[in-house]
C-alpha positions in Angstrom: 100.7 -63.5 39.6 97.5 -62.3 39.5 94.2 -64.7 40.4 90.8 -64.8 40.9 90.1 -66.1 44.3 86.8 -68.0 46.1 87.1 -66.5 49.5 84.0 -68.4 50.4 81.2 -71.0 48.8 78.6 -68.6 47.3 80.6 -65.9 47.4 81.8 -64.0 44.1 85.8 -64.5 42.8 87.8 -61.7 44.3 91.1 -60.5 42.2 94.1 -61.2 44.3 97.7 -60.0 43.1 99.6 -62.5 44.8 103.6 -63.7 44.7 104.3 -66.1 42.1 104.3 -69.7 43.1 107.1 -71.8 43.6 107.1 -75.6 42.5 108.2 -77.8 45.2 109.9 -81.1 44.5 107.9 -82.8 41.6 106.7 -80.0 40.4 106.1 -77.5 37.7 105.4 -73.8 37.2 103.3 -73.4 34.4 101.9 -70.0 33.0 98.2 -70.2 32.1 96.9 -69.6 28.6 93.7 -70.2 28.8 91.3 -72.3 31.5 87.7 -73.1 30.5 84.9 -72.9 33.0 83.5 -75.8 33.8 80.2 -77.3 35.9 82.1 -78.4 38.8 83.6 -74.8 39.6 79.8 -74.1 39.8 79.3 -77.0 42.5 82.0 -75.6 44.4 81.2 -72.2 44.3 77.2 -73.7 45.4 78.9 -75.4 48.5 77.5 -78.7 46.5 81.0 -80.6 46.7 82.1 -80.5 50.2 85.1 -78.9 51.7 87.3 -77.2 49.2 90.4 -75.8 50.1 89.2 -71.9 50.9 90.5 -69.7 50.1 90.4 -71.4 46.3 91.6 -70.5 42.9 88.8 -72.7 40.8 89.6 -74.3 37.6 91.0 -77.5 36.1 90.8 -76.8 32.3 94.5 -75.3 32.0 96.3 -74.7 28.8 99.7 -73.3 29.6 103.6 -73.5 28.7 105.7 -74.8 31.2 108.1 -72.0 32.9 110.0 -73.0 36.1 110.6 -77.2 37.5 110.9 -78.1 40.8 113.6 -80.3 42.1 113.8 -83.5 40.2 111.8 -82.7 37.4 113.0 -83.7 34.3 109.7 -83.4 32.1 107.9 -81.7 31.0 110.4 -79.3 30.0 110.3 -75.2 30.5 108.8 -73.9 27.5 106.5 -76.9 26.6 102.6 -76.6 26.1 101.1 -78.7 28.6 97.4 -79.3 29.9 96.1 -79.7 33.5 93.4 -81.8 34.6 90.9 -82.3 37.2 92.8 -84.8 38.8 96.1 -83.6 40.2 97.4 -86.5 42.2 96.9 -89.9 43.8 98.6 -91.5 46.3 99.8 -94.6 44.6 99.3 -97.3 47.4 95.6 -97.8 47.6 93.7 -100.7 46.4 92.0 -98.9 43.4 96.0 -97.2 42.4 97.3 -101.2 42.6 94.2 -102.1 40.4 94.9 -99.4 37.5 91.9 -97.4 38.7 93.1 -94.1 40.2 90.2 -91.7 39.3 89.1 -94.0 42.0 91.9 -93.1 45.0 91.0 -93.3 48.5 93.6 -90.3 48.9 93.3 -87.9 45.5 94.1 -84.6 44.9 92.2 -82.4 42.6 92.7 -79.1 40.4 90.8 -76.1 41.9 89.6 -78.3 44.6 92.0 -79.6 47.2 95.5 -77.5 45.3 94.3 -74.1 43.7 93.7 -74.3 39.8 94.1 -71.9 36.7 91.8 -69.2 37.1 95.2 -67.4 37.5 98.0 -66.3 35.4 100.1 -68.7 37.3 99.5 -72.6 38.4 101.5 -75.2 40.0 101.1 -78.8 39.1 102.4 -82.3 39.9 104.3 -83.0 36.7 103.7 -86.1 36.5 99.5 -85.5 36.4 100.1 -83.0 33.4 99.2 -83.5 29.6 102.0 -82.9 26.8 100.1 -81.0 24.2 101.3 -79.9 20.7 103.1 -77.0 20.4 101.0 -75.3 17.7 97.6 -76.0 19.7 95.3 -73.3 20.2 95.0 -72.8 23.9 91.7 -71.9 24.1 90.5 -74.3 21.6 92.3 -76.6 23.6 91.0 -75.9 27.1 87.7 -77.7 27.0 89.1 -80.9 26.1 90.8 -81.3 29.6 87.5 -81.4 31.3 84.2 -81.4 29.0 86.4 -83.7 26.7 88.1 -86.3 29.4 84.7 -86.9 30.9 82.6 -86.9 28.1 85.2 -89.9 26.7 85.4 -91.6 29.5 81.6 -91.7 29.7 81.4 -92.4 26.3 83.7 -95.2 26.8 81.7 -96.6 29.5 78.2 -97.0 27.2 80.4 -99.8 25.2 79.4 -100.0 21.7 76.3 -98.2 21.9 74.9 -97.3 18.0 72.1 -95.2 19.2 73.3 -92.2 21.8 71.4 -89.8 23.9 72.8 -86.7 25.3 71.0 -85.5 28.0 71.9 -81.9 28.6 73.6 -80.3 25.5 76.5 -78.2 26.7 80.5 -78.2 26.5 81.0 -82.0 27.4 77.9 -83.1 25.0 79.3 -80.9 22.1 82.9 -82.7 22.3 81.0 -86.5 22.6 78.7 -85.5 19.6 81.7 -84.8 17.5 83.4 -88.1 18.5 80.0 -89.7 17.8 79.6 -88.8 14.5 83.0 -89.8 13.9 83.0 -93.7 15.1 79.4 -93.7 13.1 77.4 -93.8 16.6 73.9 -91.8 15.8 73.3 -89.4 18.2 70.0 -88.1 19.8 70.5 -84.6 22.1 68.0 -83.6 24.9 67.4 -80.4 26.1 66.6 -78.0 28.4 62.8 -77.7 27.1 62.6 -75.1 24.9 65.9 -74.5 24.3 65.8 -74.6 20.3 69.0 -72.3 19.7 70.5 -75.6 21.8 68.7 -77.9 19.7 69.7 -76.1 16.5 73.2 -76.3 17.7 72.8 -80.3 18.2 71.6 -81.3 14.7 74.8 -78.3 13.4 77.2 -81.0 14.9 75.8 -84.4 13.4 72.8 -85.1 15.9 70.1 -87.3 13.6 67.5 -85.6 16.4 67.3 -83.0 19.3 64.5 -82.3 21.4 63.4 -81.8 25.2 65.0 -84.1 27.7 61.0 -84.5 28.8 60.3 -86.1 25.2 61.0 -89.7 23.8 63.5 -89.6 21.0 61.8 -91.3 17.4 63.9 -94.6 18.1 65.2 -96.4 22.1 68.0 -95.4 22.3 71.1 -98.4 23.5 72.8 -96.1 26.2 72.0 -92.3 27.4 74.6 -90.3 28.8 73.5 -87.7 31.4 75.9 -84.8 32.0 73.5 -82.2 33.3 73.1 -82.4 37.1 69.5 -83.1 37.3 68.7 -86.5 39.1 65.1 -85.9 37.3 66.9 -87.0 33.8 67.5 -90.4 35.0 64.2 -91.9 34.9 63.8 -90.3 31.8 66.7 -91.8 30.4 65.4 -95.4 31.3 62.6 -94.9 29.7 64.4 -93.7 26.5 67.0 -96.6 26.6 65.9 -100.5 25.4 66.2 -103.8 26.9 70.4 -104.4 28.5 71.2 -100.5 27.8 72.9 -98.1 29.8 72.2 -95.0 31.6 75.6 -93.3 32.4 75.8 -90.1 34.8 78.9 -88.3 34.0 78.8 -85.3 36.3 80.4 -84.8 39.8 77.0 -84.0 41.5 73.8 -84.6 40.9 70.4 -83.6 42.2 68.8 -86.3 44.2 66.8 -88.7 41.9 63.4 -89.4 42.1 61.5 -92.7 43.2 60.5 -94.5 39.9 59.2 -97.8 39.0 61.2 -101.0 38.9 59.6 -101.5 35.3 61.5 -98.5 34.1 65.0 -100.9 35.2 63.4 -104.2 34.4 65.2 -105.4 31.3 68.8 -105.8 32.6 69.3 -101.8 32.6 71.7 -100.3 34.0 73.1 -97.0 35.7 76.3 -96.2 36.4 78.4 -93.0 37.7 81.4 -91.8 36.0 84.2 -90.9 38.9 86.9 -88.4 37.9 89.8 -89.4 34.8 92.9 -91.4 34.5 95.7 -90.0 32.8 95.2 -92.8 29.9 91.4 -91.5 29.3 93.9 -88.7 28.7 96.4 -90.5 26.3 93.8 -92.1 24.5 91.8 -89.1 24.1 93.8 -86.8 22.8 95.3 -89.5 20.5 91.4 -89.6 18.9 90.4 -85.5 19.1 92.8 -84.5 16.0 91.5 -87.7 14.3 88.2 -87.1 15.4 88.3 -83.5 14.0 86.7 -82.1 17.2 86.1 -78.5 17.2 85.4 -76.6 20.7 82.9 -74.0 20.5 84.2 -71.0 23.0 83.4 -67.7 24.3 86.3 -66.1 25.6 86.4 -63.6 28.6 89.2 -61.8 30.6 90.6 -63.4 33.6 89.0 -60.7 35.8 86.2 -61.3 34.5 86.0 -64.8 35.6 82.5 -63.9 37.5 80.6 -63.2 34.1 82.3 -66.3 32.9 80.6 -68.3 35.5 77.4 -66.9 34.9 77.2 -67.2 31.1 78.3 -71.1 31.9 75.6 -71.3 34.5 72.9 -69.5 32.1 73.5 -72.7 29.6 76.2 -71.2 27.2 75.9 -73.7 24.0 79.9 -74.2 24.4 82.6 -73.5 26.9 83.5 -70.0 28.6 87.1 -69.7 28.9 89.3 -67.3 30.4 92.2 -65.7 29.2 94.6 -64.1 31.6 
C-alpha cells in the first residue's frame, strides 16, 4: 500500500510504500477512494490535539469499497462502498456508552488519530464504526460528508429549531449546513474571514439571505450561530449576533482560547455549547437527509502524494473540501 505518513507534529507527510494491512478480528480492509482533508488533520499536524499515534497516516473522510474481513465479520461485505469516520471505536462500558452518548467515551478511538486513517490506498476499520453508502455514490463527492457533514449536522441539530442561522467561518462543514438550511426553510446568515468576498459570493451561491465579515452584525439577531472556524475570538461575536435564549454552538475539535467579555453579552439565557465528536446515528440520520436535502459538495481533487498541497490549499481557506485521490 502506499501512504502518506506524519512522522512528527509540524513536520510535512512523507510517502511510505508499506505492506498491505491485515484486518484483525472485527475488522475490515477497505481500499480508499477518496479521503477529504479536513481541519482536524491540520490540529494534528500543529501539535494542537495532543498525542497522536506517530508515526500517523491522517484522515477520517474515507470513501472506499470493502476488500478483505477479519475473523467474524459478516458485514459489510467485500466489495461494498462504505464510509469511515472520525470516530473509530468506543469501548462500550462507560457511563456515556450506557447512556447512548458515545462521541462522549471515556475510552474512544479515532480515525487518523489514535489508528492510522485514509490518506493511503489502504485503511483498516472496525466494521462495526463504518458507514454503508450507495453503490453508485461518487466517492469524492461523498468524502466531505463523513466529516464537514457529520459535524456540521450534529451542530446543526444542537441549535434546535433555530429560523435564523449564522455560520461563522464559511468552509467545507458550513457549505454542507447551508445546503441542509435552505432545505428545512432555516434562513441562513454566513460570516467571513473579513474580506473574503469570493467566500461571501460563494455563501449567498448556496441560499445564504446574507454574508459578510464575522466582525459585522448581520441585518437581523440571529436565534443560534454556529462556529466552525477555530477562532475563540468568534464567540463573543457570536453572542452579540444571537437574541435573547439563543445558542452559540462551537463545532470544532480545538479552538483558540476565547477572550474575556462581558456578562451582558450572555445575559438573556444565552448559551454556548461544544459539539464532541459523532455517533454512528448522526450518521444514519444524516445520510438518510443529504440525498433529500440535495446536498452538493464543492471539491478540489489532488493526488494522494500530493497530500501536502492538499493540506495547504485547506489551510489557505479553500471555499470547499480538498480531497485526495489515491
Amino acid at each position: 500500500m502506499h501512504a502518506m505518513v506524519l512522522p512528527r507534529v509540524g513536520g510535512p507527510l512523507v510517502h511510505e510504500t508499506r505492506p498491505d494491512p491485515v484486518p484483525g478480528p472485527g475488522e475490515v480492509r477497505i481500499r480508499v477512494e477518496a479521503c477529504a482533508v479536513c481541519r482536524t488533520d491540520l490540529h494534528i499536524i500543529d501539535g494542537e490535539l495532543p498525542d497522536p499515534r506517530l508515526p500517523l497516516v491522517l484522515g477520517h473522510e474515507i470513501v472506499g469499497l470493502v476488500e478483505a474481513l477479519g475473523p467474524g465479520v459478516t458485514a459489510p461485505a467485500i466489495g461494498e462502498r462504505v464510509g469511515v469516520p472520525w470516530l473509530g471505536h468506543t469501548c462500550g462500558r462507560c457511563p456515556h456508552c450506557a447512556a447512548g452518548r458515545e462521541n462522549l467515551c471515556d475510552a474512544p478511538g479515532f480515525t487518523g488519530y489514535s489508528r492510522d486513517g485514509g490518506f493511503a490506498s489502504h485503511v483498516v476499520a472496525e466494521a462495526a464504526f463504518t458507514i454503508a453508502l450507495d453503490r453508485a455514490a461518487d466517492p469524492v463527492a461523498t468524502a466531505p460528508l463523513l466529516c464537514a457533514g457529520l459535524i456540521g449536522w450534529r451542530t446543526l441539530r444542537m441549535a434546535g429549531e433555530a429560523e435564523a442561522v449564522g455560520l461563522y467561518g464559511f468552509g467545507a462543514a458550513a457549505h454542507i449546513v447551508a445546503q441542509v438550511c435552505r432545505w428545512q426553510g432555516r434562513r441562513v446568515y454566513a460570516f467571513t474571514r473579513p474580506g473574503d468576498r469570493a467566500g461571501q459570493d460563494f455563501a449567498r451561491s448556496l441560499g445564504a439571505a446574507w454574508a459578510g465579515d464575522a466582525d459585522a452584525l448581520p441585518p437581523a439577531p440571529l436565534d443560534a450561530a454556529l462556529i466552525f472556524a477555530p477562532d475563540g475570538r468568534l464567540v463573543p461575536a457570536a453572542l452579540r449576533a444571537i437574541r435573547k435564549g439563543g445558542s452559540v454552538v462551537c463545532g470544532g475539535i480545538h479552538m483558540s482560547d476565547i477572550p474575556a467579555f462581558p456578562y451582558t453579552l450572555l445575559w438573556g439565557e444565552r448559551r454556548i455549547v461544544s459539539v464532541a465528536n459523532l455517533t454512528r446515528e448522526d450518521a444514519s440520520s444524516f445520510f438518510a437527509v443529504a440525498p433529500r436535502a440535495g446536498i452538493v459538495t464543492r471539491t478540489r481533487t489532488f493526488p494522494l502524494r500530493d497530500a501536502n498541497a492538499a493540506v495547504a490549499a485547506h489551510r489557505a481557506g479553500l471555499h470547499g473540501a480538498a480531497v485526495l485521490v489515491p
